[in-house]
C-alpha positions as CSV (number, residue, x, y, z in Angstrom):
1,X,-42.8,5.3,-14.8
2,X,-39.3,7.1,-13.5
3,X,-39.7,6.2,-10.1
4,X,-40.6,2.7,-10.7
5,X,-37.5,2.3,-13.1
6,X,-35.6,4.4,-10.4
7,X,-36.8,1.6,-7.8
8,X,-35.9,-1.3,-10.0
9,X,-32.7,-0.2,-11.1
10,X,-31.9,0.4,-7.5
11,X,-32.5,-3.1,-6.4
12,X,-30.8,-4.8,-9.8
13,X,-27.5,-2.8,-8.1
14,X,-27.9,-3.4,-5.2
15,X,-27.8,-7.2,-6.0
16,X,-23.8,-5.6,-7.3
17,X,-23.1,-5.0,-3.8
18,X,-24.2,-8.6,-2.1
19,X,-21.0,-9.7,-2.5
20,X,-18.6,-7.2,-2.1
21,X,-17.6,-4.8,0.7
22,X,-20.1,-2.2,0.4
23,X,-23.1,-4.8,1.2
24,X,-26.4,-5.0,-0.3
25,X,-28.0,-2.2,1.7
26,X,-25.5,0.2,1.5
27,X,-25.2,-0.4,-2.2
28,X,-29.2,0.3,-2.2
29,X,-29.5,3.1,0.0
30,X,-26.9,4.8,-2.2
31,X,-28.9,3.6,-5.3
32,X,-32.1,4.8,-4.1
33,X,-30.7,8.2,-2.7
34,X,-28.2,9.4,-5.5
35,X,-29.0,7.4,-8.5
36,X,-28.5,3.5,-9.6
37,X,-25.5,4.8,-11.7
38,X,-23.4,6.4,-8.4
39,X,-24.9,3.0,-6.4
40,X,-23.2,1.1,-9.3
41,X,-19.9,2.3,-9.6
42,X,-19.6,2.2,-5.9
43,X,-19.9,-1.1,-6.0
44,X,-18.2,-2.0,-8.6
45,X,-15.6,-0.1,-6.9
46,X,-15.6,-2.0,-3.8
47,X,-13.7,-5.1,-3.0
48,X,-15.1,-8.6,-3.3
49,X,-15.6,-10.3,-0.1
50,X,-13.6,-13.2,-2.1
51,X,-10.4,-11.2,-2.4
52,X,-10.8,-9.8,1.3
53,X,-11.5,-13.3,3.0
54,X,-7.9,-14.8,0.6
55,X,-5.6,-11.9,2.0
56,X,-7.0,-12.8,5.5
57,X,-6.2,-16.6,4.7
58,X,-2.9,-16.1,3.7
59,X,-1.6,-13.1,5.6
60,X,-3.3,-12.8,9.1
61,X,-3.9,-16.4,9.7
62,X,-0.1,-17.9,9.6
63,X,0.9,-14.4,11.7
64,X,-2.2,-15.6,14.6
65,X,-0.9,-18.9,14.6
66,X,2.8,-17.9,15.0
67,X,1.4,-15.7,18.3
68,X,-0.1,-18.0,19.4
69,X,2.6,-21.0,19.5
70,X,5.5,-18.4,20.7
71,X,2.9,-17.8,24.0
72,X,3.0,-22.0,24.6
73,X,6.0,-23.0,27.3
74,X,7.1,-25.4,25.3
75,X,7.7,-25.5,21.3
76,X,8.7,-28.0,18.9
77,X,11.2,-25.8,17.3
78,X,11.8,-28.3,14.2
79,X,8.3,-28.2,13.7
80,X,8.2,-24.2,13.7
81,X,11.3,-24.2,11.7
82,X,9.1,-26.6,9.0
83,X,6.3,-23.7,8.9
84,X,8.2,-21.3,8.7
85,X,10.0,-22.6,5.7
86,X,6.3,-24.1,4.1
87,X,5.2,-20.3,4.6
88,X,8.5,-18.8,2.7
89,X,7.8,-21.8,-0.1
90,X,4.3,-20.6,0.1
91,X,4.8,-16.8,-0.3
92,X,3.0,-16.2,2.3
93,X,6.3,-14.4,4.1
94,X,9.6,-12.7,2.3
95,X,12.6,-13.9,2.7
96,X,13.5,-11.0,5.4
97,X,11.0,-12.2,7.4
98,X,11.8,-15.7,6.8
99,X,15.7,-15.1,7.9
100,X,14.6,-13.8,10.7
101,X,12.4,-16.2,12.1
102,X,14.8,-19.0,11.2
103,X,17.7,-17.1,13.6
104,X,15.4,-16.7,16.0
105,X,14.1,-19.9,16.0
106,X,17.5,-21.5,16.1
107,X,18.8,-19.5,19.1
108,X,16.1,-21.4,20.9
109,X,17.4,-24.5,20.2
C-alpha cells in the first residue's frame, strides 16, 4: 500500500511540473526518489513556462529585432525612431535606454 501511494503521489506531482520549468520528468524523478512532498515544492517553486515565454516576449525579442535592423545598410530612421518610442510607451525599455537610442538614432539622420 505505501509504495503504491508513493507511486501515485509521485505522478499526481509530477503533473505540477508539466508546466513549469522543472518539467514533468524532473519533477517525477525527484518525486519518486526523495518523496512527492520535496517533488512538490520543487515545483511549485519553479517558474511557469508562461511567465518565462512573457519576459522573452517583451525583453529579448524588441532587443533581437533592434540587432538585427542596425546590421541592415540602410534604415528607415523615422521608422526606428517610431519603435523605439512604441517600446518606451510599452515599458518594454526605460527612459535611459530610450534617450539613448533616440540620440543615436538622430545622429544618423
Amino acid at each position: 500500500g505505501l509504495i503504491i501511494g508513493w507511486l501515485v503521489l509521485s505522478f499526481i506531482v509530477a503533473t505540477i511540473g508539466r508546466d513549469r520549468k522543472i518539467g514533468y520528468g524532473n519533477t517525477l524523478i525527484l518525486s519518486l526518489l526523495l518523496s512527492p512532498i520535496i517533488g512538490a515544492l520543487f515545483a511549485i517553486a519553479s517558474q511557469r513556462n508562461s511567465e518565462i515565454k512573457t519576459y522573452h516576449r517583451t525583453f529579448e525579442a524588441p532587443t533581437l529585432h533592434w540587432e538585427a535592423n542596425y546590421q541592415a545598410e540602410e534604415i528607415d530612421i523615422d521608422e526606428e525612431l517610431n519603435t523605439n518610442e512604441r517600446l518606451f510607451n510599452f515599458g518594454a525599455i526605460n527612459e535611459t535606454e530610450y534617450k539613448t537610442e533616440k540620440q543615436r538614432l538622430e545622429k544618423l539622420k
